[in-house]
N, CA, C and O atoms as a GROMACS GRO file, in nm:
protein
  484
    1UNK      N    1   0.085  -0.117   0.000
    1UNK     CA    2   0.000   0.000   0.000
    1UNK      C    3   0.090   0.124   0.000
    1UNK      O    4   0.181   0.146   0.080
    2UNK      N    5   0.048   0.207  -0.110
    2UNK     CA    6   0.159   0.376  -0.100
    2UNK      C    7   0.122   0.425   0.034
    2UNK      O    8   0.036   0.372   0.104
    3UNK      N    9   0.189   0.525   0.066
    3UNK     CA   10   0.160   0.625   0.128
    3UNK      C   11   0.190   0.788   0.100
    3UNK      O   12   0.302   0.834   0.081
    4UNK      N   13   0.083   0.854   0.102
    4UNK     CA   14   0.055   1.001   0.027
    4UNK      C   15   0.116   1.073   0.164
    4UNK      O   16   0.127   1.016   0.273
    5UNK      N   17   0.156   1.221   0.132
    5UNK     CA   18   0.176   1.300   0.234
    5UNK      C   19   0.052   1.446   0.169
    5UNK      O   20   0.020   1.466   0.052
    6UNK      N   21   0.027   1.491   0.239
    6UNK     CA   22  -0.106   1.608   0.187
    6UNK      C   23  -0.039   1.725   0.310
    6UNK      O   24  -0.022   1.717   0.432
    7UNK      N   25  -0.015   1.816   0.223
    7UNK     CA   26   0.020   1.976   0.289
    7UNK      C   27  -0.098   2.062   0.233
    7UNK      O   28  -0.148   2.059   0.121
    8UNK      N   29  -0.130   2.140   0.341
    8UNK     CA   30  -0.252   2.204   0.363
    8UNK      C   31  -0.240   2.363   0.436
    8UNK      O   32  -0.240   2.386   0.557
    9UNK      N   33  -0.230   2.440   0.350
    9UNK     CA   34  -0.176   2.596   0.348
    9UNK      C   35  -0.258   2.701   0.385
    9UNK      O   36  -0.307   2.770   0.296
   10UNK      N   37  -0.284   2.729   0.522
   10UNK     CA   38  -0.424   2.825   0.545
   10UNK      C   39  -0.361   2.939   0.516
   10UNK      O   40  -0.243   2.948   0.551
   11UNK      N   41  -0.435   3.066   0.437
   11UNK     CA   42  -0.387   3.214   0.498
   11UNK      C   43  -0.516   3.303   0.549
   11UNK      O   44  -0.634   3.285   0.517
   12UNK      N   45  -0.460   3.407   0.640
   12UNK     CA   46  -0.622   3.456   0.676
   12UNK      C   47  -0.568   3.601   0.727
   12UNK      O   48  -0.451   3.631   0.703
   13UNK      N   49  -0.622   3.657   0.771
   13UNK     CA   50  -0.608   3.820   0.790
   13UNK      C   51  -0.579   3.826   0.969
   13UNK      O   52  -0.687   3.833   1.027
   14UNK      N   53  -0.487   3.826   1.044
   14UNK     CA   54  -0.524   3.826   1.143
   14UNK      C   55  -0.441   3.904   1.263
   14UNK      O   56  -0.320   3.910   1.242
   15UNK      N   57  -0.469   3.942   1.337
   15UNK     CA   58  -0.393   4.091   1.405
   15UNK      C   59  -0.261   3.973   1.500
   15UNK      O   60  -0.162   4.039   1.533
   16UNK      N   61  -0.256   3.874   1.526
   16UNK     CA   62  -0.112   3.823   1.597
   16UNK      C   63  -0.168   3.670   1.583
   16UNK      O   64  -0.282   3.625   1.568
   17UNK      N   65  -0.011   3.595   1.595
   17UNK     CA   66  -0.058   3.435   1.594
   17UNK      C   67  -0.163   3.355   1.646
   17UNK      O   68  -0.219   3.257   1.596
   18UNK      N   69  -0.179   3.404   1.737
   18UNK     CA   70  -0.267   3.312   1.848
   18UNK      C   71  -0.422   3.391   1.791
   18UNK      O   72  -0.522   3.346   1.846
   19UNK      N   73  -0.437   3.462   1.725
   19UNK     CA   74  -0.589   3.485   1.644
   19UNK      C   75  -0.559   3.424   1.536
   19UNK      O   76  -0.657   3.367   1.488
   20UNK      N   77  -0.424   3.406   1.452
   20UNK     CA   78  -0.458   3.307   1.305
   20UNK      C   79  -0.504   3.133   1.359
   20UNK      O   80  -0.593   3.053   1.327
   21UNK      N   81  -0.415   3.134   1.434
   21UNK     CA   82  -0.465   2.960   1.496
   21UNK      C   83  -0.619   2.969   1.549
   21UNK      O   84  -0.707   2.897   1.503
   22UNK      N   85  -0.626   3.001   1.584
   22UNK     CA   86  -0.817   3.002   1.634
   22UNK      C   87  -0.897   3.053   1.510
   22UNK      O   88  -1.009   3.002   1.498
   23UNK      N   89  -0.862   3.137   1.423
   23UNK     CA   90  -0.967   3.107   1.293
   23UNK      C   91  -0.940   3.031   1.220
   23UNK      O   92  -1.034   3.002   1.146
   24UNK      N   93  -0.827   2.966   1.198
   24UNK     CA   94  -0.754   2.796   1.110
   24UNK      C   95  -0.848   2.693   1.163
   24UNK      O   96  -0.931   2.627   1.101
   25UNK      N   97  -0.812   2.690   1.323
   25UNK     CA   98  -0.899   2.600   1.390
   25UNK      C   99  -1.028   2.611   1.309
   25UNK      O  100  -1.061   2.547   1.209
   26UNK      N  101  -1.097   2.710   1.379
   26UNK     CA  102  -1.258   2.739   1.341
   26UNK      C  103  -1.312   2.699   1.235
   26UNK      O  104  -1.417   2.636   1.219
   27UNK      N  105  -1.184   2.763   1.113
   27UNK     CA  106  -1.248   2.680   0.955
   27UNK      C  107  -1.217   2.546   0.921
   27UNK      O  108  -1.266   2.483   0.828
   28UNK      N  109  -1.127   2.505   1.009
   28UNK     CA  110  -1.121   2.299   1.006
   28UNK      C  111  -1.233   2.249   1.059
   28UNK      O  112  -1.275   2.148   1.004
   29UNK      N  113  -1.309   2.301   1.174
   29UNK     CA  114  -1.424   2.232   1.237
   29UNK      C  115  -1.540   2.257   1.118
   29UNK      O  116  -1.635   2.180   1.107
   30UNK      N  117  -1.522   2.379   1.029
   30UNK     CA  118  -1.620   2.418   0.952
   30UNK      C  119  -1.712   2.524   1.035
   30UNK      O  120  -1.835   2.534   1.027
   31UNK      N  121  -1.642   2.586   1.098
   31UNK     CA  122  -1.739   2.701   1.139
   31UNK      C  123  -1.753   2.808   1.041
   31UNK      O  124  -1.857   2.866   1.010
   32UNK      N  125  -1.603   2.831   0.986
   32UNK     CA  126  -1.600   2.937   0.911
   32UNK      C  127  -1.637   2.900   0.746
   32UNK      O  128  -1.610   2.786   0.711
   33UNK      N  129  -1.688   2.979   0.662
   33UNK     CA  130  -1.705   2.932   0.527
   33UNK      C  131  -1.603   3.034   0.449
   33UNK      O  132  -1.547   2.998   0.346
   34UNK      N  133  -1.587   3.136   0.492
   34UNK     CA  134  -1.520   3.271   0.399
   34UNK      C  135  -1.392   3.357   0.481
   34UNK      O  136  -1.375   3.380   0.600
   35UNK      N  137  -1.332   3.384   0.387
   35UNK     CA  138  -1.248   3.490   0.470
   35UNK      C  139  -1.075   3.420   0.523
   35UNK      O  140  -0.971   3.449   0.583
   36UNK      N  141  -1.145   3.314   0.447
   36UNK     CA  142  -0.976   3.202   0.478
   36UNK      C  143  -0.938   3.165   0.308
   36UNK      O  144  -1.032   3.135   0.234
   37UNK      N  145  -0.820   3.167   0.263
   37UNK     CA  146  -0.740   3.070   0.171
   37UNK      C  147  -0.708   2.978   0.150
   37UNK      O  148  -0.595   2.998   0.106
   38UNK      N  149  -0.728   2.850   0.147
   38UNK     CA  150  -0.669   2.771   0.152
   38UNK      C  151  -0.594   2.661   0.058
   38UNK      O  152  -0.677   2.586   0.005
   39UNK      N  153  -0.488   2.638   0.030
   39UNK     CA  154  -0.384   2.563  -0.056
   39UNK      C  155  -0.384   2.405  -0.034
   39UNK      O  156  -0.402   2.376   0.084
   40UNK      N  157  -0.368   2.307  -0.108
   40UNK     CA  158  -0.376   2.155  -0.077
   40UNK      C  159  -0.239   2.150  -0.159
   40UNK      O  160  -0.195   2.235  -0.236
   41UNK      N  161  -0.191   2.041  -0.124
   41UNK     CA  162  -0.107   1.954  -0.231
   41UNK      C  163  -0.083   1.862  -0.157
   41UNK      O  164  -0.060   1.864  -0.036
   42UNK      N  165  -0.088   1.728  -0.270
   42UNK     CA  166  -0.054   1.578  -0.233
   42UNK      C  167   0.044   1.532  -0.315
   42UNK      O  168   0.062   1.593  -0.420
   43UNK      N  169   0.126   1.417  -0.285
   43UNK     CA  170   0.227   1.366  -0.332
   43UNK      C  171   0.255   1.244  -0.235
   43UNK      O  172   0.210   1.256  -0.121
   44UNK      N  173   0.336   1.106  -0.273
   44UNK     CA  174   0.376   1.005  -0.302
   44UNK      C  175   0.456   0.997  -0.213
   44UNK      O  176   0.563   1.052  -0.238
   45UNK      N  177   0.445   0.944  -0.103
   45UNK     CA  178   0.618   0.957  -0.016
   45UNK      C  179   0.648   0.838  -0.109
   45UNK      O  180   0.577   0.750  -0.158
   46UNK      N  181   0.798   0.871  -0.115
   46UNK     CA  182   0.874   0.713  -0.174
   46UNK      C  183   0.887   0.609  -0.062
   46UNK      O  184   0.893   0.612   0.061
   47UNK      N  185   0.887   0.504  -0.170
   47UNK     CA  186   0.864   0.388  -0.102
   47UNK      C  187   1.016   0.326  -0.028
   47UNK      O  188   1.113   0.316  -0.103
   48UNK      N  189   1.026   0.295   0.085
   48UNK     CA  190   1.182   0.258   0.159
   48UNK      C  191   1.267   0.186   0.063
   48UNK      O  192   1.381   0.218   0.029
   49UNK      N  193   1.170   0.040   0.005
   49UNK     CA  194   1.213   0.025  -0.073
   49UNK      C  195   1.244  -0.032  -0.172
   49UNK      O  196   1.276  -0.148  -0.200
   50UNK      N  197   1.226   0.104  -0.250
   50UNK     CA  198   1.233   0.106  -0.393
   50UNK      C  199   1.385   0.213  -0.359
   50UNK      O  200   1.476   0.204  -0.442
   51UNK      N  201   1.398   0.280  -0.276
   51UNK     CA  202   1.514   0.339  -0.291
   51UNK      C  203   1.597   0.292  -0.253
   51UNK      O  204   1.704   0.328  -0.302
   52UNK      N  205   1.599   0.173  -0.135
   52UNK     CA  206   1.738   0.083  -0.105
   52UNK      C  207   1.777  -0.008  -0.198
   52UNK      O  208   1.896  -0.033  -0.219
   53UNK      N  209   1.652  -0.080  -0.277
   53UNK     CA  210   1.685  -0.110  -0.395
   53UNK      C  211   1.747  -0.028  -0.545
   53UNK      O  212   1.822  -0.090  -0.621
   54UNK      N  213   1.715   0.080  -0.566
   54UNK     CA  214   1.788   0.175  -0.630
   54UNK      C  215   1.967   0.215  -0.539
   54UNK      O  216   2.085   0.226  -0.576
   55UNK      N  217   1.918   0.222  -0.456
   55UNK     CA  218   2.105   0.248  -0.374
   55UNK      C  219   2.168   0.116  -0.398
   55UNK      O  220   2.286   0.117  -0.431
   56UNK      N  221   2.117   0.022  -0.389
   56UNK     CA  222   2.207  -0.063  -0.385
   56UNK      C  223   2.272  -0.151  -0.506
   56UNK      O  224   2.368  -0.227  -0.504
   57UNK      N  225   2.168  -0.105  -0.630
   57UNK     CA  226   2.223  -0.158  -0.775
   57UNK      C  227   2.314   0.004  -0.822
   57UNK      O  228   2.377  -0.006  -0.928
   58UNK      N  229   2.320   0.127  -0.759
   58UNK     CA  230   2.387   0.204  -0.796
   58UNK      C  231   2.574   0.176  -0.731
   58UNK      O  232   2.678   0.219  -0.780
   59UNK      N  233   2.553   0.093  -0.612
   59UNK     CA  234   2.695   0.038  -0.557
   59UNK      C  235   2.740  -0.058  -0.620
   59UNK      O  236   2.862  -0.065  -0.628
   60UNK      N  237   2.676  -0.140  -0.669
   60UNK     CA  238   2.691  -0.257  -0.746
   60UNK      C  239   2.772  -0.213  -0.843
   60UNK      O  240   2.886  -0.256  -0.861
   61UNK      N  241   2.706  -0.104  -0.924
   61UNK     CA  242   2.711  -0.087  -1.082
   61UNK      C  243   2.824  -0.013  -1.058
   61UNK      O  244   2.916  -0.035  -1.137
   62UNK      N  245   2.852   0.099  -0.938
   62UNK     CA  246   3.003   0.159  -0.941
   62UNK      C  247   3.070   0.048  -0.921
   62UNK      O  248   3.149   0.017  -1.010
   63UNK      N  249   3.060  -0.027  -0.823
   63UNK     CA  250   3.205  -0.168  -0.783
   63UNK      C  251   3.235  -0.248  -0.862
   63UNK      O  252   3.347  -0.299  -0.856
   64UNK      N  253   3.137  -0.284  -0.969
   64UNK     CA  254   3.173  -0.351  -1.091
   64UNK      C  255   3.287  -0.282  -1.204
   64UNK      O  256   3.393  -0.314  -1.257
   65UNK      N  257   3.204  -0.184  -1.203
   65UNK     CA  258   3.328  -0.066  -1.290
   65UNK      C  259   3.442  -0.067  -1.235
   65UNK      O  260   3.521  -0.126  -1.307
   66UNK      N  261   3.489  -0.029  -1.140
   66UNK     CA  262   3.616  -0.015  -1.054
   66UNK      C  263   3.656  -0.189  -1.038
   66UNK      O  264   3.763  -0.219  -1.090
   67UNK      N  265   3.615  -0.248  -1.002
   67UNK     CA  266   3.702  -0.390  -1.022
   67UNK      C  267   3.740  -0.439  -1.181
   67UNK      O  268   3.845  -0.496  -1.211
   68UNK      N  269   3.626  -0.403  -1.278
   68UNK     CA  270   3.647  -0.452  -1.427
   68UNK      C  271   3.754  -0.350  -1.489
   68UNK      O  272   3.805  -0.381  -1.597
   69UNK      N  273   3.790  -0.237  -1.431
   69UNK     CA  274   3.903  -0.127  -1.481
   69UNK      C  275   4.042  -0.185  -1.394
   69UNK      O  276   4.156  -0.203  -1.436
   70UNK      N  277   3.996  -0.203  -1.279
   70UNK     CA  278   4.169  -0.237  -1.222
   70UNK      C  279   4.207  -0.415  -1.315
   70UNK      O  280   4.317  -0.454  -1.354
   71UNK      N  281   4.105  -0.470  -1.322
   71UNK     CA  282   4.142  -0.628  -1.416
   71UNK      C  283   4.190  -0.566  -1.524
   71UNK      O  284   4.308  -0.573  -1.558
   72UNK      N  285   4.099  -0.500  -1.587
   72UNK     CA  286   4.150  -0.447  -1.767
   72UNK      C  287   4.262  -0.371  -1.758
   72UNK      O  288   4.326  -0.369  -1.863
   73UNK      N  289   4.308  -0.307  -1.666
   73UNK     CA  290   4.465  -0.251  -1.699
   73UNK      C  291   4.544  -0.237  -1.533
   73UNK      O  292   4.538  -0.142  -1.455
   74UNK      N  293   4.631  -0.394  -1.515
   74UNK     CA  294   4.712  -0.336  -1.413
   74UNK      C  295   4.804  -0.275  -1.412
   74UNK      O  296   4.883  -0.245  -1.501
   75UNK      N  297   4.799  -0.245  -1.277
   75UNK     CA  298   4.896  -0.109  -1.260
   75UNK      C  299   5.054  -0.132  -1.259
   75UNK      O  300   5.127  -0.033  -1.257
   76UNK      N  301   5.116  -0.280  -1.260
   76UNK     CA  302   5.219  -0.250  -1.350
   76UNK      C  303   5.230  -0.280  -1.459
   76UNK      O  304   5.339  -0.337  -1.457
   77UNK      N  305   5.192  -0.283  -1.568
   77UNK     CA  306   5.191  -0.305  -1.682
   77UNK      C  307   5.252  -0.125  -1.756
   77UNK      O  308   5.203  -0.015  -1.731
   78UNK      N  309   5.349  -0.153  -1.831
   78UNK     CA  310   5.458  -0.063  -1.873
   78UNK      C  311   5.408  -0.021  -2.023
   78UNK      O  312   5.426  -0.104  -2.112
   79UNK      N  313   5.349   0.094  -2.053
   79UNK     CA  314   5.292   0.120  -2.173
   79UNK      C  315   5.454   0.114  -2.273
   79UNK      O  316   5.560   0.155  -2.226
   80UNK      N  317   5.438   0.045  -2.442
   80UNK     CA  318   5.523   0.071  -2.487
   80UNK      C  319   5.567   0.200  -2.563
   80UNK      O  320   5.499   0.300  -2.583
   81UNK      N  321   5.698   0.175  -2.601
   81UNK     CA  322   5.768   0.310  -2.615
   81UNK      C  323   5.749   0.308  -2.742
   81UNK      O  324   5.742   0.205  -2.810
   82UNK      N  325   5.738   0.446  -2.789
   82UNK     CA  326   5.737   0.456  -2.941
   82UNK      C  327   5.835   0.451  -3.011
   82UNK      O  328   5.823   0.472  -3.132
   83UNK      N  329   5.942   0.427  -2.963
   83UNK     CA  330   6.094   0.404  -3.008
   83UNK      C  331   6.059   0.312  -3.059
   83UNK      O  332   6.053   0.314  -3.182
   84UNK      N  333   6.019   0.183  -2.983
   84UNK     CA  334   6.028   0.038  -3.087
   84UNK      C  335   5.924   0.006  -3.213
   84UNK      O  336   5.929  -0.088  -3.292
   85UNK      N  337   5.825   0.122  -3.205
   85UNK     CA  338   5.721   0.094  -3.301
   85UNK      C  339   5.738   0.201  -3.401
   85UNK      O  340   5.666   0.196  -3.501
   86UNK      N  341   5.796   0.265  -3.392
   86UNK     CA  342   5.847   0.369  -3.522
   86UNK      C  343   5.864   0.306  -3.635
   86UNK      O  344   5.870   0.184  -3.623
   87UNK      N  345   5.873   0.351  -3.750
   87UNK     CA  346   5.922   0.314  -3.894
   87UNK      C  347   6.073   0.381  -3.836
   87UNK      O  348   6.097   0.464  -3.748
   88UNK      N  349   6.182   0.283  -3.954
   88UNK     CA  350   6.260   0.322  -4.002
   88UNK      C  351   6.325   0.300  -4.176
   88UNK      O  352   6.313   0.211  -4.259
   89UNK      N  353   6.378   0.398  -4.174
   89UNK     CA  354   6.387   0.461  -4.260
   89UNK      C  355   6.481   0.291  -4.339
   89UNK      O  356   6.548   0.213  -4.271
   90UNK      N  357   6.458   0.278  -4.476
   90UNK     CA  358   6.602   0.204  -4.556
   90UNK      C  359   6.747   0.217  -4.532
   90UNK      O  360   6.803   0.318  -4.575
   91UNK      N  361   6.820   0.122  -4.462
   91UNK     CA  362   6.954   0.142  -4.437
   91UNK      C  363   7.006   0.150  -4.623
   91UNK      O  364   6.963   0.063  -4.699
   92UNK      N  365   7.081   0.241  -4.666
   92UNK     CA  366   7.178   0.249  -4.790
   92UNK      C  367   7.239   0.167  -4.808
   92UNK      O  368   7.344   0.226  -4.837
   93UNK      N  369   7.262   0.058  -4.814
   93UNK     CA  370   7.377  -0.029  -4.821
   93UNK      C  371   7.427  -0.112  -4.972
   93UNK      O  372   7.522  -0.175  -5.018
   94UNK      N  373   7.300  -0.066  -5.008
   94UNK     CA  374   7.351  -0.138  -5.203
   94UNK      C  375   7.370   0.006  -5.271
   94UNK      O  376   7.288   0.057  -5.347
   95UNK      N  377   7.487   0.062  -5.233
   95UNK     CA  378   7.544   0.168  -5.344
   95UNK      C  379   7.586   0.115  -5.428
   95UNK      O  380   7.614  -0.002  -5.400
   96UNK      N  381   7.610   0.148  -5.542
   96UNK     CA  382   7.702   0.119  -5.688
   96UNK      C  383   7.825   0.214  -5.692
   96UNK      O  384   7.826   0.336  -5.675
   97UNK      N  385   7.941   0.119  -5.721
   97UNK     CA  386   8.042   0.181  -5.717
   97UNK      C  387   8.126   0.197  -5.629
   97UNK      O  388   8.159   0.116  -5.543
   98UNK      N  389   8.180   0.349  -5.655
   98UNK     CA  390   8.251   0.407  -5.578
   98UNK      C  391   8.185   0.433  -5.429
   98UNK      O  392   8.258   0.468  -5.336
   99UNK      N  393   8.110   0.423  -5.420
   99UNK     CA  394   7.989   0.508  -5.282
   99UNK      C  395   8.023   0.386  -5.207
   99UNK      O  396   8.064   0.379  -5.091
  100UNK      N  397   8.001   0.295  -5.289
  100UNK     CA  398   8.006   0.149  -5.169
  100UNK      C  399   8.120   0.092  -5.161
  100UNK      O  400   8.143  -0.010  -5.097
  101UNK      N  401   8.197   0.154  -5.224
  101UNK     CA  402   8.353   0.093  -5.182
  101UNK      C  403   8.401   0.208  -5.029
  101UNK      O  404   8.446   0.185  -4.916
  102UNK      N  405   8.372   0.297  -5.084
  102UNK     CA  406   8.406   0.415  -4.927
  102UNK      C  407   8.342   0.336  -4.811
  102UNK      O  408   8.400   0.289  -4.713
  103UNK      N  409   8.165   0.328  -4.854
  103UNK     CA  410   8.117   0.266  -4.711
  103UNK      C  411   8.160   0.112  -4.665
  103UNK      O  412   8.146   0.065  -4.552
  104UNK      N  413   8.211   0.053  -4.774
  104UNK     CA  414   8.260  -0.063  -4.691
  104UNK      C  415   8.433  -0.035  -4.603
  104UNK      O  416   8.487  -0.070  -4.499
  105UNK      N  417   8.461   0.036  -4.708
  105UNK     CA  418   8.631   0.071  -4.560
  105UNK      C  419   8.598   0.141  -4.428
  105UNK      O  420   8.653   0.102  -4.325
  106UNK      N  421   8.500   0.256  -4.427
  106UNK     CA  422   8.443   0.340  -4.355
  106UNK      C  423   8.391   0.237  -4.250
  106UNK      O  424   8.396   0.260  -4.130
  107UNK      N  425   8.344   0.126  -4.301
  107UNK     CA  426   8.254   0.006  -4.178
  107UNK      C  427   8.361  -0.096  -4.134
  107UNK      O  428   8.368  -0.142  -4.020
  108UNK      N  429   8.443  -0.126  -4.236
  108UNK     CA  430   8.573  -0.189  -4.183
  108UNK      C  431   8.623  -0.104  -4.065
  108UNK      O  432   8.555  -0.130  -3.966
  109UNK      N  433   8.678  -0.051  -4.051
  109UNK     CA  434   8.758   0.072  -4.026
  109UNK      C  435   8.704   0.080  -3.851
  109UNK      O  436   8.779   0.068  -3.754
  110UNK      N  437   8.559   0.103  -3.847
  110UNK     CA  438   8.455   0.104  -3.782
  110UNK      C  439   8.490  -0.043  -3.681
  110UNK      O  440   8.547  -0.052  -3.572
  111UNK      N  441   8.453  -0.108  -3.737
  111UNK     CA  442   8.483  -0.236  -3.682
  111UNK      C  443   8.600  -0.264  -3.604
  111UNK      O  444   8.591  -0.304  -3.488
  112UNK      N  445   8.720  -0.242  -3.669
  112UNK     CA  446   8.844  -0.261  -3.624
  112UNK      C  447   8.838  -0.148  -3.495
  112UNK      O  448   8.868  -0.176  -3.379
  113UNK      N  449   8.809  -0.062  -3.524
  113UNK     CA  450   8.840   0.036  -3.393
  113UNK      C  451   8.745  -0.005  -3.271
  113UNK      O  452   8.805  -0.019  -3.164
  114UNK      N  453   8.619  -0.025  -3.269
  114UNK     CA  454   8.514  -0.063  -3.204
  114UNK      C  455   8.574  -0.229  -3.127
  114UNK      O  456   8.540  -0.267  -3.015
  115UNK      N  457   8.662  -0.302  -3.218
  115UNK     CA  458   8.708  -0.404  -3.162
  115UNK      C  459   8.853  -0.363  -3.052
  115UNK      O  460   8.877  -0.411  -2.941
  116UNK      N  461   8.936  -0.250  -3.134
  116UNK     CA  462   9.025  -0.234  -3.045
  116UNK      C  463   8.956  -0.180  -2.917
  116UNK      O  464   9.006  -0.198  -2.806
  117UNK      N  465   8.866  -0.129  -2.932
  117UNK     CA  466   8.812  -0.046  -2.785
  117UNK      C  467   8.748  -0.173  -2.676
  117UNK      O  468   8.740  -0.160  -2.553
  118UNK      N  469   8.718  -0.259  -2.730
  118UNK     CA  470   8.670  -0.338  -2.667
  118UNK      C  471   8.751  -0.457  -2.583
  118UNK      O  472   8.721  -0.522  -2.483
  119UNK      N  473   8.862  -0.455  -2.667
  119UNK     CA  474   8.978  -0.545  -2.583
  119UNK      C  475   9.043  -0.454  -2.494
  119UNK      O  476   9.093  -0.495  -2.389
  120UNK      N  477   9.047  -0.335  -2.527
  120UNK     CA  478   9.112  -0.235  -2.434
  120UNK      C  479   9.036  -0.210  -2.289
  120UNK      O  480   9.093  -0.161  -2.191
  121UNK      N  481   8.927  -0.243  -2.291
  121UNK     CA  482   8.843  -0.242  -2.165
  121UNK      C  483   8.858  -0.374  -2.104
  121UNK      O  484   8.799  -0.400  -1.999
   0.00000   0.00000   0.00000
């Protein structure tokens, strides 16, 4: 069964409080017919629950989120670097000629020193 709440708004003309309450009174018993205002409104109290049931699929539905986000990305997991996913560019290495005779002494050369440095350590 609902339950309604009903607010009930007298106004009336009256020289201090204790004369508005005694003609409020008067026109609730129905003495008075005129000379009073009066306002109604009704409304629905909510039901206990329908709102503990609403609170409690709104905890649900946050705790699900927050456990299905910490599963879908833990916190150490190391985003990768764009260093390794870059393009690079064609290494030159089939010159004709003269070009590739320089770069092969130039890489010799390279080598040999890179080796002396390395026995030297």
């Amino acid at each position: 069964m609902s339950k309604f709440k009903t607010v009930i708004e007298l106004v009336c003309e009256a020289e201090d409080k204790r004369e508005a309450l005694d003609v409020a009174g008067e026109y609730l018993r129905g003495s008075l017919t005129s000379g009073v205002n009066m306002r109604c409104q009704t409304r629905q109290l909510p039901n206990l629950t329908k709102v503990l049931l609403t609170l409690s699929m709104v905890v649900v539905l946050i705790g699900a989120g927050v456990i299905t986000t910490s599963i879908a990305q833990p916190h150490g997991a190391r985003p990768a670097d764009i260093a390794y996913s870059a393009c690079q560019v064609p290494l030159r290495t089939q010159s004709v000629g003269r070009e590739r005779a320089e770069f092969e002494t130039r890489w010799k050369a390279g080598e040999v020193s890179a080796a002396i440095e390395r026995a030297g350590q």
